[in-house]
C-alpha positions in Angstrom: 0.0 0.0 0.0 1.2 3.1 -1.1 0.3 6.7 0.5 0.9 10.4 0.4 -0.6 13.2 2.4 0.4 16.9 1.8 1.6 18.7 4.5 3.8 15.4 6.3 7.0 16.2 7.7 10.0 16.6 4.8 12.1 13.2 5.5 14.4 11.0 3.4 11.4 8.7 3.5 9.0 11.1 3.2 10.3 12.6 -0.5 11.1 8.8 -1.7 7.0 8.3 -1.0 6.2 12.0 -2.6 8.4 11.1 -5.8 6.5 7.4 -6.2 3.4 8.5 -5.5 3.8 11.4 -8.7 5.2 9.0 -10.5 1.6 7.1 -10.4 -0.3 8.9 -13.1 2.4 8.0 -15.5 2.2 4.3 -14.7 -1.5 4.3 -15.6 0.8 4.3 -19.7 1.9 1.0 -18.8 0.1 -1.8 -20.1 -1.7 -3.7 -17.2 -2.0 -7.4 -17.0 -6.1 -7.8 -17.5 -8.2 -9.7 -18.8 -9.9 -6.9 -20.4 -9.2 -4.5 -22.6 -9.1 -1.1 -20.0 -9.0 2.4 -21.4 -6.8 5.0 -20.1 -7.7 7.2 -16.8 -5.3 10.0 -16.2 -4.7 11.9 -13.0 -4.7 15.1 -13.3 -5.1 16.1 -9.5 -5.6 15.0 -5.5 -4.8 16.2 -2.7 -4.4 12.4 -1.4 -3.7 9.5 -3.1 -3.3 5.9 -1.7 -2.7 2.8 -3.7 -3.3 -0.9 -2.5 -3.2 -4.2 -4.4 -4.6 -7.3 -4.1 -6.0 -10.2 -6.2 -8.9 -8.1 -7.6 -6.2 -6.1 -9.0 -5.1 -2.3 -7.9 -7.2 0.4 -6.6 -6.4 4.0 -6.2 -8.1 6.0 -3.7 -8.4 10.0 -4.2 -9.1 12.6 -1.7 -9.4 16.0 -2.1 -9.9 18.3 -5.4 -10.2 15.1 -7.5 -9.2 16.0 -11.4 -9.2 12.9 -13.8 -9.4 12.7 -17.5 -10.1 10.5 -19.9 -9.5 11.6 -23.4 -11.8 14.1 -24.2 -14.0 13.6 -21.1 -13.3 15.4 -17.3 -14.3 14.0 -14.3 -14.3 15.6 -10.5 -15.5 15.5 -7.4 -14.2 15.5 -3.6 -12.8 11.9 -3.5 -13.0 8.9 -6.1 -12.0 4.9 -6.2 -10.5 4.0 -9.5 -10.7 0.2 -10.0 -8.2 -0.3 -12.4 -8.4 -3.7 -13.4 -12.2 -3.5 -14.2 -11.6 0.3 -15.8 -14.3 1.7 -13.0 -14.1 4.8 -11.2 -16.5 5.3 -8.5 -16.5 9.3 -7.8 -18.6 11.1 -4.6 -19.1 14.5 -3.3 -19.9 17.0 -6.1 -19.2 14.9 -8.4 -18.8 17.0 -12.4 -18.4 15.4 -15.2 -17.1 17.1 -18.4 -17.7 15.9 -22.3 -17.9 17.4 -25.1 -21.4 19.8 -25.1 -22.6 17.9 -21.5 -21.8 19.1 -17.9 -23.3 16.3 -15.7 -23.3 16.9 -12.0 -24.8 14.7 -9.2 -23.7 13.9 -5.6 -22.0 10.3 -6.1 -21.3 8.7 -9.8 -20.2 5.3 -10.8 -18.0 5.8 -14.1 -16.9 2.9 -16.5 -14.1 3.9 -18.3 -14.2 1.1 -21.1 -18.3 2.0 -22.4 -17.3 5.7 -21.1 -21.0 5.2 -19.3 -21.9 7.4 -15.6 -24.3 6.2 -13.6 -25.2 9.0 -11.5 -27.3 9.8 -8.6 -28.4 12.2 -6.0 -29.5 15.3 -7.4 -28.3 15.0 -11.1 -28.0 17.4 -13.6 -27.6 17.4 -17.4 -26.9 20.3 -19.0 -26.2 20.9 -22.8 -26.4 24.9 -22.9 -29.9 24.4 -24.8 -31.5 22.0 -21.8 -31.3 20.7 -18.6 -32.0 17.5 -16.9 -32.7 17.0 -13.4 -33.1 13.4 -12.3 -32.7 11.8 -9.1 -31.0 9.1 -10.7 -29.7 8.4 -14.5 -27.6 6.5 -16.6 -25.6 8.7 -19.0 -23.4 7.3 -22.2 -20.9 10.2 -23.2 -20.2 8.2 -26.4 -23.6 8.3 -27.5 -24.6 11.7 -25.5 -27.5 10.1 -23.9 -28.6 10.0 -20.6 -31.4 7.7 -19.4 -33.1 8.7 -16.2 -35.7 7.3 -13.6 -37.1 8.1 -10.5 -39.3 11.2 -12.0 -37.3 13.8 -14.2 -37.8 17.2 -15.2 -36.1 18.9 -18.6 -36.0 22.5 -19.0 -35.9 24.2 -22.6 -36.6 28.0 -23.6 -39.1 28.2 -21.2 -40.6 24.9 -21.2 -40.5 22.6 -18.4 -41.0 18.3 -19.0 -41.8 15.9 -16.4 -41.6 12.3 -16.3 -41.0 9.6 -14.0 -38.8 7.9 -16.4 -36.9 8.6 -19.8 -33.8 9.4 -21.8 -32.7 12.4 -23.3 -30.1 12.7 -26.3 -28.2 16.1 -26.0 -26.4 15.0 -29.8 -30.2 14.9 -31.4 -31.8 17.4 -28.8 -34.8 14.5 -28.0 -36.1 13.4 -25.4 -38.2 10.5 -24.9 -40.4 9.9 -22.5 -41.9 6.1 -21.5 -44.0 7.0 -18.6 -46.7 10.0 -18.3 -45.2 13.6 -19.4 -46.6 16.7 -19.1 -45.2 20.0 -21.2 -45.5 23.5 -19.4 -44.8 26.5 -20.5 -46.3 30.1 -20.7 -48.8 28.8 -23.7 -50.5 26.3 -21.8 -50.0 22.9 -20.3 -49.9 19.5 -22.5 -49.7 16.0 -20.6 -50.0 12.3 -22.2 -49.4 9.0 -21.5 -45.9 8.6 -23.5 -43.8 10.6 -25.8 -41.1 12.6 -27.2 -40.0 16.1 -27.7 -37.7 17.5 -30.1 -35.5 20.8 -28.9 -34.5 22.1 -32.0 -37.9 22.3 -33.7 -39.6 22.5 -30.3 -41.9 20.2 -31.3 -43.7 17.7 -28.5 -45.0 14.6 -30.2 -47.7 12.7 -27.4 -50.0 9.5 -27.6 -52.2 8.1 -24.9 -54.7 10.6 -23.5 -53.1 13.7 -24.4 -54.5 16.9 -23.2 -53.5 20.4 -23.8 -54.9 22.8 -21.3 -54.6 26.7 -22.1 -56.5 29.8 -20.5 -59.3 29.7 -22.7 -59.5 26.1 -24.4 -58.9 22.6 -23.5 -58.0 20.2 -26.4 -58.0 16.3 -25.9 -56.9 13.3 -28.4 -55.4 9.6 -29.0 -52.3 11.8 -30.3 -51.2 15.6 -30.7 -48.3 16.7 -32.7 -47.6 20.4 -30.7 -45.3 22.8 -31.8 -44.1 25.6 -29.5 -42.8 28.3 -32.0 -46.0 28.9 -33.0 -48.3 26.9 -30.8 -50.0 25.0 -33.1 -51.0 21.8 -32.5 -51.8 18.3 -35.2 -54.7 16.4 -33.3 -55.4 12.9 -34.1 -57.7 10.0 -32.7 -61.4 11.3 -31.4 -60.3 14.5 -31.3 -62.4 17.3 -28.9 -61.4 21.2 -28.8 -63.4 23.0 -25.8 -63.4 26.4 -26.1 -64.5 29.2 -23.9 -65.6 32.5 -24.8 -65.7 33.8 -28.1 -64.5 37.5 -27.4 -61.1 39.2 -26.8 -62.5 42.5 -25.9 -59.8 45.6 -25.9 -61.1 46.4 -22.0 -60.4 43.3 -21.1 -57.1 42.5 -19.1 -55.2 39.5 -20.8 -55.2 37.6 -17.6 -58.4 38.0 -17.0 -60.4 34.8 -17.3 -62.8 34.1 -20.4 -66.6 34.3 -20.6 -67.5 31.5 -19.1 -71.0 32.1 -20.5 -70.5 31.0 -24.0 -69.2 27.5 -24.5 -68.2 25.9 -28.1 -67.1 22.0 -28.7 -65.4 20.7 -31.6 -65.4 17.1 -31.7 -63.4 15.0 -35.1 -60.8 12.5 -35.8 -58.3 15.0 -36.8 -58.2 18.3 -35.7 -55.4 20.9 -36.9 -55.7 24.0 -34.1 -53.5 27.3 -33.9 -53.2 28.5 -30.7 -51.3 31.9 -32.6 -54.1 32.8 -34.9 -56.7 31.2 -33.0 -58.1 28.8 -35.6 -58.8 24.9 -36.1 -59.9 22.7 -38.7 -61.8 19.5 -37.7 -62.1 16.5 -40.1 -63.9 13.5 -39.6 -64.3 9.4 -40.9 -66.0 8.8 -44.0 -69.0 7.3 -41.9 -68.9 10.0 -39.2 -68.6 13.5 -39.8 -67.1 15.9 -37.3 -69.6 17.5 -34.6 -69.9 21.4 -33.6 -71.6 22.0 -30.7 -72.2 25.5 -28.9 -73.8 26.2 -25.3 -74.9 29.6 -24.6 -75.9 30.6 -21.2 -78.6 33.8 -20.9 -78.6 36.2 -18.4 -81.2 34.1 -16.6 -79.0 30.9 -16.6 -80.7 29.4 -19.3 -78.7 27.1 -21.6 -79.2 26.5 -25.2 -77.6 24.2 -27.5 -76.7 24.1 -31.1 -75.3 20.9 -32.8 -74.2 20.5 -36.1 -72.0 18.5 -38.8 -70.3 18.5 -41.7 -67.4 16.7 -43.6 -65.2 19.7 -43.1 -65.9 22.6 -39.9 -63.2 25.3 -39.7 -63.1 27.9 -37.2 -61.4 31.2 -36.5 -61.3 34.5 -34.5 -61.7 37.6 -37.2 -60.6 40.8 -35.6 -63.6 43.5 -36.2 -62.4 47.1 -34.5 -61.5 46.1 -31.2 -63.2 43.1 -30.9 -62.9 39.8 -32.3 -65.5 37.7 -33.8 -66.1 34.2 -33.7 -66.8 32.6 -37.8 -67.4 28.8 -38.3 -67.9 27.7 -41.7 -68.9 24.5 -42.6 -68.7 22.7 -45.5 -69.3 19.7 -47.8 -73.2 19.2 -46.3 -73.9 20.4 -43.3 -76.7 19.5 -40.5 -77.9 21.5 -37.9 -80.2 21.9 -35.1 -80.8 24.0 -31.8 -84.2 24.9 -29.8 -85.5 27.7 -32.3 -84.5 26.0 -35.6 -83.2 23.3 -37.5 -81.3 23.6 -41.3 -79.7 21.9 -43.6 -77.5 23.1 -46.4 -74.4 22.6 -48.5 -72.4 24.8 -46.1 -72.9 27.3 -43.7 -70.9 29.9 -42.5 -71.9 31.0 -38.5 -70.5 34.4 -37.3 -70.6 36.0 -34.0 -70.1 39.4 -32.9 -69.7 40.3 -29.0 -71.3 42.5 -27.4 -69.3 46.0 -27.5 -70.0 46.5 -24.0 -72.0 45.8 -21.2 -75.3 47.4 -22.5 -74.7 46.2 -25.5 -76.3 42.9 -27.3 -74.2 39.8 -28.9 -74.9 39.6 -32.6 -75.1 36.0 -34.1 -75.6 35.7 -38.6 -75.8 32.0 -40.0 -75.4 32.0 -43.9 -76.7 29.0 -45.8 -75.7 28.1 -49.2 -75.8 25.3 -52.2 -76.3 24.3 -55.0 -78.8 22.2 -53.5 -80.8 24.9 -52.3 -80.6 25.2 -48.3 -83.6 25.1 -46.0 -84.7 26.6 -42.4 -87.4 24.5 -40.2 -89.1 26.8 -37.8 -92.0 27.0 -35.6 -93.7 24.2 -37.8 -92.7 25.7 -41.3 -90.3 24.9 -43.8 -88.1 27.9 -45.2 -86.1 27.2 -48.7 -83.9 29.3 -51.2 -80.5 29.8 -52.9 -79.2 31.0 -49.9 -80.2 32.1 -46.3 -79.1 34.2 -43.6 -80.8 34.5 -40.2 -79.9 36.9 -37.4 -79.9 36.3 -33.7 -79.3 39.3 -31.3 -79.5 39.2 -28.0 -79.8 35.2 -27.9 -83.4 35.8 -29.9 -84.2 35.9 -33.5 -84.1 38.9 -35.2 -84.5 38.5 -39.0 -84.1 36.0 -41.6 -83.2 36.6 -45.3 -84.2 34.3 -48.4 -82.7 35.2 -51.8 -83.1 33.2 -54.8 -86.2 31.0 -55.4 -87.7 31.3 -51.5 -90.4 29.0 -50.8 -92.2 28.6 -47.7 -94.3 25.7 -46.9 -96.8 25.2 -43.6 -98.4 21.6 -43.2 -101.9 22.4 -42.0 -102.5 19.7 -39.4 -106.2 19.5 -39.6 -106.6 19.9 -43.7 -103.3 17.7 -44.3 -102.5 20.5 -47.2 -99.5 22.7 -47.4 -99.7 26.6 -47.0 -97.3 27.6 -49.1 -95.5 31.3 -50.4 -93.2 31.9 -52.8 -91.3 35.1 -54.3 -87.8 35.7 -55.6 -86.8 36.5 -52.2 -88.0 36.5 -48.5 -87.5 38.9 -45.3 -88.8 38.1 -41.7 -88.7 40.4 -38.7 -89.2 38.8 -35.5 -89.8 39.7 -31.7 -89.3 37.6 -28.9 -88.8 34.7 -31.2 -92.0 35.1 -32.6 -92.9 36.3 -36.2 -94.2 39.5 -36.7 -93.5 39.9 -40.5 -93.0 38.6 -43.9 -92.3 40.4 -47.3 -92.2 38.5 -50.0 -91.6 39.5 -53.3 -91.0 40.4 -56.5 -93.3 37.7 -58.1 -94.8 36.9 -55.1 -97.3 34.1 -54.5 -99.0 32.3 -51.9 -101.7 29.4 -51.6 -104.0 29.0 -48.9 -106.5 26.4 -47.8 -109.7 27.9 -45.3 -111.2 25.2 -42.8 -114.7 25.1 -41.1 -115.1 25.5 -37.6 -115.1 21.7 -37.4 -111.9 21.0 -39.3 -112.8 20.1 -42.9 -112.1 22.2 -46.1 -113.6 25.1 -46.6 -112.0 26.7 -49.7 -108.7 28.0 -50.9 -107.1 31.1 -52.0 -104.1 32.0 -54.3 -102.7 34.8 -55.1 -99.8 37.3 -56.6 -98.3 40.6 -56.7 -95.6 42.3 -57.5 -94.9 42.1 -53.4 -97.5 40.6 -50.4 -96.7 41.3 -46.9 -98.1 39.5 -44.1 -98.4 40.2 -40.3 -99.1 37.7 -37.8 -100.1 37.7 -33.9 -99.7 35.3 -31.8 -98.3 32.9 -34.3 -101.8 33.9 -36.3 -102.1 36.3 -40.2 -103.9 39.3 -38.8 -103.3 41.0 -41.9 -102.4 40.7 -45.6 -101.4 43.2 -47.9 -100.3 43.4 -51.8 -98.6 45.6 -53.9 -99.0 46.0 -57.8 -99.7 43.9 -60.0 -102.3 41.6 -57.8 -103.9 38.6 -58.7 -106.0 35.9 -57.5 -108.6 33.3 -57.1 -110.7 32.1 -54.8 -111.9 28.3 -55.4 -114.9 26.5 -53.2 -114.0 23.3 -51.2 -115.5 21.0 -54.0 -113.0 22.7 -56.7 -109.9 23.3 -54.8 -107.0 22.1 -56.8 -105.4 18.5 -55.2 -101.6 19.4 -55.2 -101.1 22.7 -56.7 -97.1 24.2 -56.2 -95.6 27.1 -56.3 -92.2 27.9 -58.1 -89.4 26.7 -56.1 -91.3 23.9 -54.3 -89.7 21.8 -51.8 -90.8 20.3 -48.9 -89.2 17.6 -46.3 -90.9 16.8 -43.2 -88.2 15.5 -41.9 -86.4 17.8 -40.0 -82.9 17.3 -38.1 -83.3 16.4 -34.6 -81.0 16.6 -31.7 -80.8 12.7 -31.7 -79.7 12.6 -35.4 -77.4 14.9 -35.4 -75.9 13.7 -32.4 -75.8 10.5 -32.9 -74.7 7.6 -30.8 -71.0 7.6 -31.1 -68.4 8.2 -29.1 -69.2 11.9 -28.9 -72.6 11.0 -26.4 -69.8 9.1 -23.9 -67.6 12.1 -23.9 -70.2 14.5 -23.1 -71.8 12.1 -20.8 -68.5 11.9 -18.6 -67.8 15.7 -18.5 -72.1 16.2 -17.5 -70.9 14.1 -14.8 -67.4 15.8 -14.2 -65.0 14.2 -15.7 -61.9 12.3 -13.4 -59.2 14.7 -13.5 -61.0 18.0 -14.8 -59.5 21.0 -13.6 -61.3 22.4 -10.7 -60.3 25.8 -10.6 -62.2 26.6 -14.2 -64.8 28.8 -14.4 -68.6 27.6 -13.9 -69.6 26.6 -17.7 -72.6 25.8 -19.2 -72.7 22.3 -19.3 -72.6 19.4 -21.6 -75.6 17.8 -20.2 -77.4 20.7 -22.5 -76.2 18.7 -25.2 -77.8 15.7 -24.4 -81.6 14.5 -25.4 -84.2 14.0 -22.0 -87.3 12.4 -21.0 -88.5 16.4 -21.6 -87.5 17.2 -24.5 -88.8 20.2 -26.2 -90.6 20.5 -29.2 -88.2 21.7 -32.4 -87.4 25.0 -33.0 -89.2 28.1 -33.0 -88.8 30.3 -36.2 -85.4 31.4 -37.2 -85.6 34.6 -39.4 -82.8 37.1 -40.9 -82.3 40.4 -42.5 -84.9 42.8 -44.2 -82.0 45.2 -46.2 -79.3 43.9 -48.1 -78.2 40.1 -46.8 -75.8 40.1 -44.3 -71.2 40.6 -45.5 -69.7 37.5 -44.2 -66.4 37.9 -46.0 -64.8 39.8 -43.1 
């Protein structure tokens, strides 16, 4: 055994054990007789040094400012065992470790000098100037420049902080993998899943199992989510549902203040593509399920109404009008929809809402329909047709509705089994309350309708035309109809009353969308079933929001819709 201690007294003996003992990181040079291959460990510093030998083979033992190096790699700490014979080094006491990009620091580390592999642990600490890795424990190859880590890890990156029990990170490919549950935090948001990797250079977090991103004002869940930080936009795969809140970003209003909880808006597909930036997604769906839109709205009364709808293709987006920012949903490809005043179909539809300006101010809602197949509105009983549509809803209530191009109205009269029907070239209804008050209807305006007895059976019909007819109705009753130029008509006795006259643009389906059939029975009813209950692991520190269970059909269920009416001037700019 071989010793040296700085400081001990200056004696013949004394310098004959200070000259072997430098002479000992030279004889590390000298080939050792092993079995295996060792590779070389150089000495750079220690205040202590003692060597002993036996038949494992020779150990050093280091105390005190501990410097070694192994080619390009540097290794410290307080004291260290180097195993020579077996190429190990066992290092404790702020320990540092040194290669290439990589610092790695932890209290004790076990070093093996022929894979060039550190097992660290007790309060470890990757750094590669772009990330760090704190681990209780990890494993880290400086060949490969990875490090694998257990025990729960946390990475840090530009502002991002990962979490894990267990993963490996590769500072020469800036990834990091992650085999147990993750969660990403930054400023933007938080994104957790079951598995999954994240690339540093692109900033780009790729998750499967459960994933959920939670920001201020929306939550997004999926099988899958491809996120990128730079620009916060996130590739959504696997029964896909974006909940949003509010649908305003009013100048007044503070950024961290918390969104209007009042207004509540679902997106539900099996791939979603959503920018967090520019505050827009894009839901597709399966060729035998198209994606669903749903929006809750909650009145200053607490009521809660519910609109569904679906299509092959719904996009959404936030358009910035003054200082506010509106809410516009188009959908496309053959859309669906239905809610408590009103039910429509059409080729697509394009949905815009306007916040309120301020306090005393009212919400402004516009739903444009259009096709080639010629769109139609169900309300209050009657069916509503044209080129295209537009209705109005201020205030939660309907306002107006607009019919250009062919508009045709038909009525089925429950106790004469005939249609009431009107036609024109275009329509405009003015509401209160929900309620029609008006209709003008023209040019080439027409109308048929059938007369009953007091008990029920037919008592004649009516048709006529003008240049324009205007009707006004009370209490869902015509009080009073009125024409303009051009009027024309005829009045026929119940025995001559034509069978099955129609007016131009005739069409008539009494089969409106319901709730059930747009809903459906998928996956979408579980989903919303589970977060009517409160879902396992919502957040709850998120504001009171209209619930899903609005959504969902009842043993009460209401009749469908009242009347749904638009715009008496020019129909309604929706191109922004």
């Amino acid at each position: 055994m071989i010793r040296e201690a700085r400081g001990a007294r200056d004696s013949g003996g004394g310098r004959w054990l200070r000259a072997l003992a430098l002479l000992i990181p030279f004889c590390l040079f000298i080939p050792q007789p092993s079995t295996a291959q060792t590779r070389l460990v150089e000495i750079l510093n220690a205040d202590y040094v003692e060597v002993t030998s036996d038949t494992a083979g020779v150990v050093r033992r280091l105390e005190g400012n501990v410097r070694l190096r192994q080619d390009t790699t540097l290794l410290r700490s307080r004291r260290a065992f180097y195993y020579e014979s077996r190429g190990e080094v066992v290092l404790d006491g702020a320990v540092r470790i040194l290669s290439g990009q990589d610092t790695l620091t932890a209290d004790a580390v076990t070093y093996d000098s022929n894979a060039k592999v550190a097992v660290a642990t007790g309060a470890v600490r990757l750094g590669d100037g772009e990330s760090v890795l704190f681990a209780p424990t990890a494993t880290y190859d400086s060949r490969a420049e990875i490090a694998a880590f257990s025990g729960g890890g946390r990475i840090l990156h530009r502002g991002a902080v990962l979490t894990s029990p267990e993963g490996t990170y590769s500072s020469a490919r800036r990834v990091a993998e992650f085999s147990g549950p993750v969660a990403l935090e930054d400023s933007s948001g938080t994104l957790t899943a079951a598995r999954g990797t994240y690339d540093a250079d692109v900033r780009r977090a790729d998750f499967s199992g459960d994933v959920r991103l939670r920001r201020p004002d929306a939550a997004l869940d999926a099988d899958s989510v491809v996120y990128f930080r730079r620009t916060e936009r996130a590739r959504a795969y696997g029964r896909v549902v974006l909940d949003r809140l509010g649908d305003d970003r009013r100048a007044e209003r503070a950024p961290e203040a918390p969104p209007d909880s009042s207004r509540r808006t679902l997106l539900f597909g099996e791939t979603l593509l959503f920018d967090g930036q520019e505050e827009t997604a894009s839901a597709r769906g399966e060729p035998d399920r198209d994606p669903l839109l749903l929006v809750l709205s909650r009145d200053s009364t607490g009521r809660v109404d519910s609109t569904l709808a679906r299509a092959p293709r719904i996009d959404a987006s936030r358009l910035a009008v003054g200082a506010d920012t509106s809410t516009v949903v188009v959908l496309a490809g053959g859309m669906r929809l239905w809610e408590r005043r009103l039910a429509a179909v059409a080729d697509s539809a394009r949905f815009v809402r306007t916040p309120a300006a301020d306090s005393l101010a009212e919400a402004l809602d516009r739903l444009g329909l259009f096709g080639a197949s010629r769109p139609s509105v169900w309300a209050d009983g009657s069916q509503l047709t044209g080129d295209s549509l537009f209705t109005t809803i201020r205030g939660g209530a309907v306002d107006s509705l607009l019919v250009l191009g062919r508009a045709f109205a038909a009525r089925l009269d429950s106790t004469l089994g005939r249609l009431q029907q009107i036609a024109g070239v275009r329509m405009v209804g003015r509401f209160d309350a929900d309620e029609l008050r008006s209709l003008g209807v023209g040019p080439n305006a027409q109308v048929v309708y059938y007369r009953a007895t007091p008990e029920g059976l037919l008592a004649g019909a009516e048709e006529l035309s003008a240049d324009t007819l205007s009707f006004r109705f009370a209490d869902g009753e015509l009080r009073e109809l009125s024409g303009y130029r051009g009027i024309e008509g005829t009045t026929y006795g119940p025995s001559v009353v034509p069978d099955d006259p129609r007016l131009p643009g005739f069409a008539y389906d009494p089969d409106a969308p319901t709730r059930e059939a747009v809903l459906g029975d998928g996956w979408e009813v579980g989903w919303l079933e589970r977060d009517a209950a409160g879902r396992p692991g919502a957040e709850d520190d998120r504001p009171q929001v209209p619930g899903a269970e609005e959504a969902l059909p009842s043993d009460d269920t209401e009749p469908l819709p009242d009347d749904e009416p638009i715009s008496d001037d020019a129909p309604p700019s929706f191109d922004g």
